[in-house]
Legacy VTK file of the C-alpha trace (Angstrom):
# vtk DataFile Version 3.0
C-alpha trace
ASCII
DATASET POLYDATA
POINTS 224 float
1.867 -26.246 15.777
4.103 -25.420 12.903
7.368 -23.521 14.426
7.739 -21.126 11.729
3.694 -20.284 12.242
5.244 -19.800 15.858
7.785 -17.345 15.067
5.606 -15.446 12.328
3.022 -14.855 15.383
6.179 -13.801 17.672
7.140 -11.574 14.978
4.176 -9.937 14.251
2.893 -9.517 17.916
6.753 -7.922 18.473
5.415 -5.392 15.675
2.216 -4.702 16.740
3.836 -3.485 20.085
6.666 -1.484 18.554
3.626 -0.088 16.715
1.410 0.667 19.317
4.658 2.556 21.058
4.329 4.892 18.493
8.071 5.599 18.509
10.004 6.922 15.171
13.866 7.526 15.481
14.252 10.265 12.705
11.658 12.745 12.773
11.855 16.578 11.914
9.208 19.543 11.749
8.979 22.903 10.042
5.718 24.745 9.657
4.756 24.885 6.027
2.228 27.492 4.514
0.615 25.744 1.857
-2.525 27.138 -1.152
-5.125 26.131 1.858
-2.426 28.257 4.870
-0.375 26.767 7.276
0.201 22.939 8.448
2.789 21.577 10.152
4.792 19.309 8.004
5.968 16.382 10.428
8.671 14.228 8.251
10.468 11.300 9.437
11.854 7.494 8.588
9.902 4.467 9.167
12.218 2.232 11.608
10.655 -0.377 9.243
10.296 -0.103 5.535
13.127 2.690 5.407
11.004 4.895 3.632
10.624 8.413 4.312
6.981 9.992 4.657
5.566 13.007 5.686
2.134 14.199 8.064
0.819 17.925 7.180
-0.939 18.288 10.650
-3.477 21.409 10.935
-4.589 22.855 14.088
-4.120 20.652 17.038
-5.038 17.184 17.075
-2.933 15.715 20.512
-5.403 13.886 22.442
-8.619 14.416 19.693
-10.940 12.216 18.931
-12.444 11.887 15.953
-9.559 13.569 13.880
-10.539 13.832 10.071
-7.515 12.202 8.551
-5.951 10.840 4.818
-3.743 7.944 4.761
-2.537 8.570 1.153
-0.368 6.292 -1.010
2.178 7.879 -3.200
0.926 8.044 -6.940
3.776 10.390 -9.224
1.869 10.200 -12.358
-1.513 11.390 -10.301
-0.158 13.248 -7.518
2.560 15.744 -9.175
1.520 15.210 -13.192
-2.187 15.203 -12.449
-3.184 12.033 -14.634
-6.413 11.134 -15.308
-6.497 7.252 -15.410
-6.574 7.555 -11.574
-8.378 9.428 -9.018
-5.529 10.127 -6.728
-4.287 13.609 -7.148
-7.738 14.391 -7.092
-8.391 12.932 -4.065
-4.663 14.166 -2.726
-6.507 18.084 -3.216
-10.020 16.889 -1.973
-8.170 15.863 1.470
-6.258 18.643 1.928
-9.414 20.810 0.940
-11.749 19.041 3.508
-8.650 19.006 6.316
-8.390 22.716 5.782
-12.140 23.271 6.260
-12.064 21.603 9.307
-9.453 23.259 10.680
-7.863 19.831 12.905
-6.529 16.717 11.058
-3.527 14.806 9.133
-2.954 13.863 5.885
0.038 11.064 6.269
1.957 11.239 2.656
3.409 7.719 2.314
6.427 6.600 -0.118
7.118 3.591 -1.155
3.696 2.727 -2.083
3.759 3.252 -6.093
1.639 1.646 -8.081
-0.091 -0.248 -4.221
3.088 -0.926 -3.924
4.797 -2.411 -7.014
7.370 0.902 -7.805
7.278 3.123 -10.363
8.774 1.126 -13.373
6.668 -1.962 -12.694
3.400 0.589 -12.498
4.384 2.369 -15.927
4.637 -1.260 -17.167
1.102 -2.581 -16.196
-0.387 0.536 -18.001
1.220 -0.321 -20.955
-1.034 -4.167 -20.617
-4.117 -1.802 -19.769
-3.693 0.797 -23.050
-2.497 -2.707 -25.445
-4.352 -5.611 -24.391
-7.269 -4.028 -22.221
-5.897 -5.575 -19.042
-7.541 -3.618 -15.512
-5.149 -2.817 -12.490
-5.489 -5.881 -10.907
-4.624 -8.014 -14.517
-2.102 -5.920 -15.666
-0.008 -6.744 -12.540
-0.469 -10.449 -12.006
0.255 -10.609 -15.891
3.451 -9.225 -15.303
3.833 -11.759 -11.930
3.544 -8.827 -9.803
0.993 -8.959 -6.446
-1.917 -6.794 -6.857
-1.452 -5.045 -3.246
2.206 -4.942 -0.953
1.412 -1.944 1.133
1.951 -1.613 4.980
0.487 1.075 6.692
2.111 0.381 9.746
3.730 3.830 8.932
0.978 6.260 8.916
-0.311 4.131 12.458
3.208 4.869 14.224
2.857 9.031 12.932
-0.167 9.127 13.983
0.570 7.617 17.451
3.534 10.016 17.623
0.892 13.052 16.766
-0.885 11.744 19.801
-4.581 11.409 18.096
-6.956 9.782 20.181
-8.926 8.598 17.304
-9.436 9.233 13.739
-12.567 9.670 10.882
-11.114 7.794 7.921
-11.127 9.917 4.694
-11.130 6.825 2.317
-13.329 4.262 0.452
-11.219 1.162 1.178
-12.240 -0.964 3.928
-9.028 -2.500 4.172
-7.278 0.599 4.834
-9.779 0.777 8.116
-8.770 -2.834 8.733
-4.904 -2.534 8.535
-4.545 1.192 10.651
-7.037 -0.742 13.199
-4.818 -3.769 13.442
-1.880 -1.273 13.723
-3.810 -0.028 17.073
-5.476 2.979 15.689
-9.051 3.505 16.529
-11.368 4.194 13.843
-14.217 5.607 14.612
-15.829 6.388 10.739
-15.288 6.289 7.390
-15.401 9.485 4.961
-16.482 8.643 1.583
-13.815 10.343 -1.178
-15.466 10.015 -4.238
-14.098 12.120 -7.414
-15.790 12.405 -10.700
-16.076 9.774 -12.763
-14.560 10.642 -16.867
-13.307 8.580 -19.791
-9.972 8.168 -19.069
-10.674 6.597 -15.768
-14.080 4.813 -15.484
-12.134 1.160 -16.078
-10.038 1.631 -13.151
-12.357 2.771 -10.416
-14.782 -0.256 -11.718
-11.649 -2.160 -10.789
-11.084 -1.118 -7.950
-15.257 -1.583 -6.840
-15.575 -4.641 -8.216
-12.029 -6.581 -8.018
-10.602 -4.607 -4.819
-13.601 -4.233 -3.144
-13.454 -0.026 -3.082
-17.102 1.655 -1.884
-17.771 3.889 -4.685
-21.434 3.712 -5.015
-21.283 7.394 -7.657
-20.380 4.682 -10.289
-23.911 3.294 -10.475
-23.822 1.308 -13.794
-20.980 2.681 -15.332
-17.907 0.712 -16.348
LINES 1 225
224 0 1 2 3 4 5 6 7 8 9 10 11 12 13 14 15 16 17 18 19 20 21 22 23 24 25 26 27 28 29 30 31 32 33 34 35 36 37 38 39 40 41 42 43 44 45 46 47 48 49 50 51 52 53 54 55 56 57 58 59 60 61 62 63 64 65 66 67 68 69 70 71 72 73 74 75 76 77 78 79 80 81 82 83 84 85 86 87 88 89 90 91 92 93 94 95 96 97 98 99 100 101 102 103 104 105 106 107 108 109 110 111 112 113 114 115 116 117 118 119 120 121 122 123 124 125 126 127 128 129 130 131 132 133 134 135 136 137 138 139 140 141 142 143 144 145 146 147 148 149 150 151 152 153 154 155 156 157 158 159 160 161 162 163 164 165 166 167 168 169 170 171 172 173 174 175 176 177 178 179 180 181 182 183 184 185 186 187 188 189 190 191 192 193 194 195 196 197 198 199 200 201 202 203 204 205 206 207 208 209 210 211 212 213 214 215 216 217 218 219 220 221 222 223
């Protein structure tokens, strides 16, 4: 067997433990009263990417099962500017909506994922290929020689361990995500469909993201 495959495995098994440990070294909390009341905002720095990220916790999930939670990936333009080629501030408010409403969960906030992980510069740049040339997500960033998806959510596993859910209903419609928190040690027990509206501005890139990314968003029918 290849040694490097050796060491990659060694690695990666070293990870998954660290992981499973659930153990951050910089983590503060504050209560935070936000337009749907209180959570409890749980920041801290990933021993790992470097990144900081935040978990708005509501009610009392330690030793739940079930917990209704939102692994979200930071989006500026969406999130804070409320853009309309994506669906992510959209479904930023729909989580913390259907959190609130049922009164125990998490939404993990994590940085360092603009653009599925590309930045900020490199994102801006791929929508110029999509407004120009007609390029989707996925296009637009291999034109540029940029992979179509870096993100680890190894984060939002070790937060979530360090919240001390038992297990969680995934509000998301990306298998992977359910993949990669699973293979982080966090038991899924469900999926949540978070569909938005479908408009104009944004039809191309959720038929990207169902047919090239493999997203579940079956209120596109025909469209795109």
């Amino acid at each position: 067997m290849d040694l490097l495959t050796v060491r990659e495995r060694g690695r990666e098994g070293q990870l998954m433990q660290d992981t499973r440990n659930g153990e951050l070294a910089e983590v503060a909390e504050s209560d935070l009263v936000t337009r749907r009341g209180p959570f409890r905002a749980v920041a801290f720095r990933d021993p790992y990417d470097g990144n900081e990220h935040l978990a708005l916790v509501r009610g009392e999930p330690r030793g739940q099962k079930d917990v209704l939670v939102r692994v979200h990936s930071e989006c500026l333009t969406g999130d804070v500017f409320g853009a309309l080629r994506c669906e992510c501030g959209a479904q930023l408010r729909s989580a913390i909506d259907a959190i609130a409403d049922e009164g125990c969960g998490v939404l993990v906030y994590l940085r360092g994922h603009e653009g599925r992980g590309i930045g900020l510069v490199a994102k801006v740049r791929t929508h110029v290929l999509q407004d120009e040339q007609g390029l989707d997500t996925v296009d637009s960033a291999t034109a540029l020689g940029l992979p179509v998806d870096v993100r680890d959510f190894g984060a939002a596993a070790r937060v979530l361990h360090h919240i001390g859910v038992a297990s969680v209903r995934l509000l998301s419609n990306n298998a992977d995500k359910v993949l990669a928190l699973t293979e982080h040690g966090i038991t899924v027990s469900g999926r949540v469909p978070l569909l938005e509206p479908v408009n104009e501005h944004n039809v191309r890139y959720l038929t990207a993201k169902r047919d090239r990314l493999g997203h579940d968003l079956p209120h596109l029918g025909s469209l795109g």
